[in-house]
C-alpha positions in Angstrom: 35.0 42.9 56.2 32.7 44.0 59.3 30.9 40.7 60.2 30.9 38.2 56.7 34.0 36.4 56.0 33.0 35.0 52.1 30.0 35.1 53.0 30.3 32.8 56.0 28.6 33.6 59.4 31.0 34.6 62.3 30.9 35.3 65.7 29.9 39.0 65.1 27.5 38.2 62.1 23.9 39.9 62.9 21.2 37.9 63.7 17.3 37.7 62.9 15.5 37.0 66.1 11.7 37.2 65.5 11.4 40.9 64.2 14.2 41.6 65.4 17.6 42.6 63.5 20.5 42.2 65.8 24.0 43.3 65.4 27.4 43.5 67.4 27.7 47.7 67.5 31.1 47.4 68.5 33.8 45.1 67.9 34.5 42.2 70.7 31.6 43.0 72.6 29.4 39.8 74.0 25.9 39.5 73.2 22.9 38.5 75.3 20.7 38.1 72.7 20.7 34.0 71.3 20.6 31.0 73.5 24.0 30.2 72.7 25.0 32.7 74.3 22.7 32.8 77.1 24.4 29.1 77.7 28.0 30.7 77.6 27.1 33.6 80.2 26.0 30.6 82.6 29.4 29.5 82.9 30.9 33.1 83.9 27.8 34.0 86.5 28.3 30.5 87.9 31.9 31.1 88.8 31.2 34.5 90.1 28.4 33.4 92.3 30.8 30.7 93.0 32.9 33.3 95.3 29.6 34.6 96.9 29.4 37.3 94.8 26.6 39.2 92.8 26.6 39.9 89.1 24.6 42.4 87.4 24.2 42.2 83.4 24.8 45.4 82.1 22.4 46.5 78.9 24.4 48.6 76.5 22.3 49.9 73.1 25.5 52.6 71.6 23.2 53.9 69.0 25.0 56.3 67.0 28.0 55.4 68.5 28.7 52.5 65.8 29.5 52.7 62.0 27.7 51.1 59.3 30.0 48.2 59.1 28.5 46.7 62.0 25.0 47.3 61.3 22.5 44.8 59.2 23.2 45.3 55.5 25.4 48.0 55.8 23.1 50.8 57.1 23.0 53.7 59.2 22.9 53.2 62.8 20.0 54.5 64.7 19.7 57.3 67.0 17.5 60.0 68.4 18.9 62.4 65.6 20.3 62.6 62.2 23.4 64.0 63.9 26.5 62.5 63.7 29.3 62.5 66.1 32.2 65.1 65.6 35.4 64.2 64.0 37.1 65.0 67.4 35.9 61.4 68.3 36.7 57.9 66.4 35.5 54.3 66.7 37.1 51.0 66.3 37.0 49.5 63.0 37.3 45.1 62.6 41.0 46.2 61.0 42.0 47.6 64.2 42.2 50.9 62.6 40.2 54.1 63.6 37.4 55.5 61.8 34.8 58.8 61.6 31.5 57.9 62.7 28.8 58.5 60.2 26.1 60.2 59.8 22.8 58.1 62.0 19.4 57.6 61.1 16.7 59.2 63.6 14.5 56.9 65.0 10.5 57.4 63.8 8.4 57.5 67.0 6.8 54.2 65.7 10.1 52.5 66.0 10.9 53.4 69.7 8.5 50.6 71.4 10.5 47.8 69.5 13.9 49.2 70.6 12.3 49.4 73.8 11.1 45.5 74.2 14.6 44.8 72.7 16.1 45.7 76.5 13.2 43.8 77.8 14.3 40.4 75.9 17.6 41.0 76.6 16.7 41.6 80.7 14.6 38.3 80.3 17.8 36.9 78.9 20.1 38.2 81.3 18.2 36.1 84.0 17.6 33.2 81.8 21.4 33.2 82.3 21.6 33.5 85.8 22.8 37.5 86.4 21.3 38.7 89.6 19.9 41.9 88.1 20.5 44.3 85.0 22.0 47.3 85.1 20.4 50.0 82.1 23.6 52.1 80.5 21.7 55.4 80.3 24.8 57.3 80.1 28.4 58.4 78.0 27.1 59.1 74.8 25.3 56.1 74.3 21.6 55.4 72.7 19.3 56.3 75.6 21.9 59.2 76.8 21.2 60.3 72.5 17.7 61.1 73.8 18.4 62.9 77.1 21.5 65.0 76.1 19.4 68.4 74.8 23.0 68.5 72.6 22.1 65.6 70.5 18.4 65.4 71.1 17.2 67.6 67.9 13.6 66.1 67.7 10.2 67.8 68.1 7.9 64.9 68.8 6.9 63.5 72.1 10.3 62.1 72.8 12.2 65.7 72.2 11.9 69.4 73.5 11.1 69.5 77.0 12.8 67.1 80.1 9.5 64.9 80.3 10.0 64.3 76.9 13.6 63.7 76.6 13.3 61.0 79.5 10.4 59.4 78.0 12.6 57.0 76.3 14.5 56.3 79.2 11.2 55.9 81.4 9.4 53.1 79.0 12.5 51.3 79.3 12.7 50.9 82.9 9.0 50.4 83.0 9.5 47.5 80.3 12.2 45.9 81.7 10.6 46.7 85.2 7.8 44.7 84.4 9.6 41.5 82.7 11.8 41.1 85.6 11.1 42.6 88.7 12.3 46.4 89.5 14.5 45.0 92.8 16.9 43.4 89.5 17.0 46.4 88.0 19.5 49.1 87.8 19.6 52.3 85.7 23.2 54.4 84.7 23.0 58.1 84.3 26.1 60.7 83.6 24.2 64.2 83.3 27.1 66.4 83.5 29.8 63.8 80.9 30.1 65.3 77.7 31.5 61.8 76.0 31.3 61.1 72.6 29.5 64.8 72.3 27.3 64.0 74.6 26.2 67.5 76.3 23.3 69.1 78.0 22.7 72.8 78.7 21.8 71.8 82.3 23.2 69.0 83.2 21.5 69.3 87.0 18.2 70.1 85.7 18.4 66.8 83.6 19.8 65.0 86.3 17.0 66.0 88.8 14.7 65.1 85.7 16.1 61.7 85.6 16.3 61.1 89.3 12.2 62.6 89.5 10.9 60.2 87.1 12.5 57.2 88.6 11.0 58.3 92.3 7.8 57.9 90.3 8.1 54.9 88.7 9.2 53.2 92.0 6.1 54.7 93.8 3.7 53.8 91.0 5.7 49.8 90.7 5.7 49.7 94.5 9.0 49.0 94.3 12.4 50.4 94.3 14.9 49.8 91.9 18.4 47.7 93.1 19.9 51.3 92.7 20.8 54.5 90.6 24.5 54.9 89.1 25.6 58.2 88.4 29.1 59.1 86.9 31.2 61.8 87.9 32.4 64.0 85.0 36.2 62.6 83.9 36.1 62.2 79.8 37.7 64.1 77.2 37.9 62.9 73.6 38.7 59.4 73.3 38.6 59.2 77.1 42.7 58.9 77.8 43.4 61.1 80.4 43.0 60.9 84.0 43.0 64.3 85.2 40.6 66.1 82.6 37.7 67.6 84.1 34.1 69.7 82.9 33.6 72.0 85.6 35.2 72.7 89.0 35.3 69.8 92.1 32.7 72.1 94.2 30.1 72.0 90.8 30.8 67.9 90.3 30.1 67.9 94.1 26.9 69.7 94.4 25.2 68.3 91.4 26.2 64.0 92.7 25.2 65.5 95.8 21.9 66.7 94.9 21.0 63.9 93.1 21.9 61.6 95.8 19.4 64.4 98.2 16.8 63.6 95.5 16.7 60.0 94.5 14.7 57.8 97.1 16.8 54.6 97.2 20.5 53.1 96.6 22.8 55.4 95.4 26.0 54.6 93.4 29.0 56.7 92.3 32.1 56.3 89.9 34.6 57.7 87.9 38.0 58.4 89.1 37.8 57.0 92.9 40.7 56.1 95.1 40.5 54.1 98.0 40.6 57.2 100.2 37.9 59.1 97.7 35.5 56.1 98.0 35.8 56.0 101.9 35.1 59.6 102.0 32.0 59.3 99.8 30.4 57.0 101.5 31.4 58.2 105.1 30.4 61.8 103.9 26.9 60.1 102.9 27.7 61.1 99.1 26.8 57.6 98.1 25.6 54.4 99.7 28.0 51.9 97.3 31.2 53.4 95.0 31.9 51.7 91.4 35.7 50.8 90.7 36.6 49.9 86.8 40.3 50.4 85.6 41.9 49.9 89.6 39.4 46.6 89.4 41.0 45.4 86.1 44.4 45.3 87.4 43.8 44.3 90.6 41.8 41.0 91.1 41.4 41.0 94.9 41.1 45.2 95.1 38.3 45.0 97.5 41.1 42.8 99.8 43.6 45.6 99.3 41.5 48.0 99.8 40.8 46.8 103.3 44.7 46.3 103.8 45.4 49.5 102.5 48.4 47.3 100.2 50.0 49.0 97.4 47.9 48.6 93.9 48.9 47.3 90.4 48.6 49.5 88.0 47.0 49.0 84.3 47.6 49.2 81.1 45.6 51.5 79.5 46.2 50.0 75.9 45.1 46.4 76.6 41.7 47.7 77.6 39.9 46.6 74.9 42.0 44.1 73.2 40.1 41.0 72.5 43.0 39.3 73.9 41.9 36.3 76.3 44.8 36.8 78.9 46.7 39.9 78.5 45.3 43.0 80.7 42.5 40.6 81.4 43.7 37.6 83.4 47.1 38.5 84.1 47.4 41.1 86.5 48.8 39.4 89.7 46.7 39.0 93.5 48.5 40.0 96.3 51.6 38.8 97.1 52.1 37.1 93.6 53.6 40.3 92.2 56.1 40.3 89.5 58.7 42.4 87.8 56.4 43.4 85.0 53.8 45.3 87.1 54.7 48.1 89.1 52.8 48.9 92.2 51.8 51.8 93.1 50.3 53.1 96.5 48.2 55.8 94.9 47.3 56.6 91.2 
């Protein structure tokens, strides 16, 4: 039911690349990791730098955020622990129905430098295909986040215990993909203080600065900065449906992206919940050199134009966000001025 239909290959089928096993971890989610699709990410980085714009490819490893029906042969999916995320939290099954996650399998340290040249191929890829740079998803829960979180992160080899160790992972990854591509494409995502998909630490600024440290040092020792760091501000509860949720107070999210930003030597990127106004501030403030927009972008195709016009704002449907539907909540939120009686604008969310 997960990926074999009679035993016939399908679009989410896994794949034996070299000594590699690869597998969709998630259902409708593109891969980078075959030349067929290489070829088919031409066409969408072509018509984005079409409009003179840049594209970044972003590398996303959910580790035990799957379920053994996407994995090769039915096992576990792999982790930095044997623990599995809570029951408070369920994942997208190929039925469309929601499911537990079960229990992972811990990585052996011998493992780690495959997993590791696995972001480095697909980095290689991601610029076979044309993407201006890569973007590392270090954050929400997800595999490398599973080895900085000191709430998951259970192990007592060199890759658990103490900070150094829990960014070890993290480090040989941007050194890896550093390395195959250049560190000026290269990008890395961090959310210290989110708590997604269980994903907690008992310091989230002491981890943050951990993060932000070893990076300084890597640039230093690649002569080299990276394109930039992307932190996320705290905004997820389970399932991640509300708007307004929030893990500490505004003056706490505000020191620690503050800090950070203090801390890291280069470009410094910020999301999670940002208005227009929010976003000017940051940036006027100094808080952050670029701001991140997601949902606002999804339902509003020229936001960056309205954003300049200050013009009212479409806004989305939250239950079409991950539809594998081609059109709808993808491709058919209206620009400016094309407006119809389906959407209904709003000035501020």
């Amino acid at each position: 039911m997960a990926y074999t239909n009679n035993n016939k290959t399908t679009l989410f089928s896994p794949y034996k690349l070299a000594k590699f096993n690869l597998s969709h971890r998630f259902p409708h989610c593109p891969g980078i990791y075959t030349d067929e699709q290489v070829e088919a990410w031409k066409k969408v980085v072509n018509a984005v730098h079409s409009k003179g714009a840049v594209i970044f490819c972003q590398l996303w490893h959910v580790g035990r955020a799957s379920h053994t029906v996407y994995q090769p042969g039915g096992g576990a999916p792999i982790s930095s622990t044997n623990k599995s995320i809570s029951n408070r939290w369920r994942i997208l099954l190929p039925d469309g129905s929601y499911g537990i996650y079960p229990a992972p399998r811990a990585l052996a340290a011998h493992e780690i430098p495959v997993i590791v040249e696995n972001y480095s191929q697909a980095a290689l890829n991601a610029i076979r295909a044309g993407f201006d740079g890569v973007e590392i998803h270090g954050a929400h829960g997800y595999l490398i986040d599973q080895f900085l979180k000191d709430g998951i992160n259970d192990r007592t080899d060199e890759y658990g215990g103490s900070l150094t160790n829990r960014c070890r992972f993290l480090v040989e990854v941007v050194q890896s993909v550093a390395t195959a591509i250049g560190a000026d494409r290269l990008a890395v995502r961090i959310s210290p203080a989110i708590d997604h998909l269980d994903a907690s630490d008992s310091n989230p600024l002491a981890l943050g600065l951990a993060v932000v440290q070893s990076l300084n040092k890597l640039q230093t020792d690649l002569c080299s900065q990276l394109t930039y760091l992307h932190v996320t501000q705290p905004r997820y509860v389970a399932y991640g449906q509300t708007e307004m949720s929030r893990n500490g107070s505004e003056e706490e999210e505000a020191h620690l992206v503050r800090t950070l930003r203090k801390t890291y030597q280069g470009s410094f990127m910020c999301s999670g919940g940002y208005t227009r106004e929010l976003g000017i501030e940051a940036v006027t403030l100094g808080d952050a050199d670029l701001v991140s927009y997601g949902r606002l972008f999804i339902s509003n195709p020229d936001l960056v134009e309205r954003f300049k016009v200050n013009a009212p704002l479409t806004k989305y449907v939250r239950k079409t966000f991950y539809t594998q539907d081609p059109v709808v909540g993808y491709t058919d939120y209206p620009f400016l001025g094309t407006e119809n009686s389906d959407r209904v604008a709003l000035a501020r969310l």
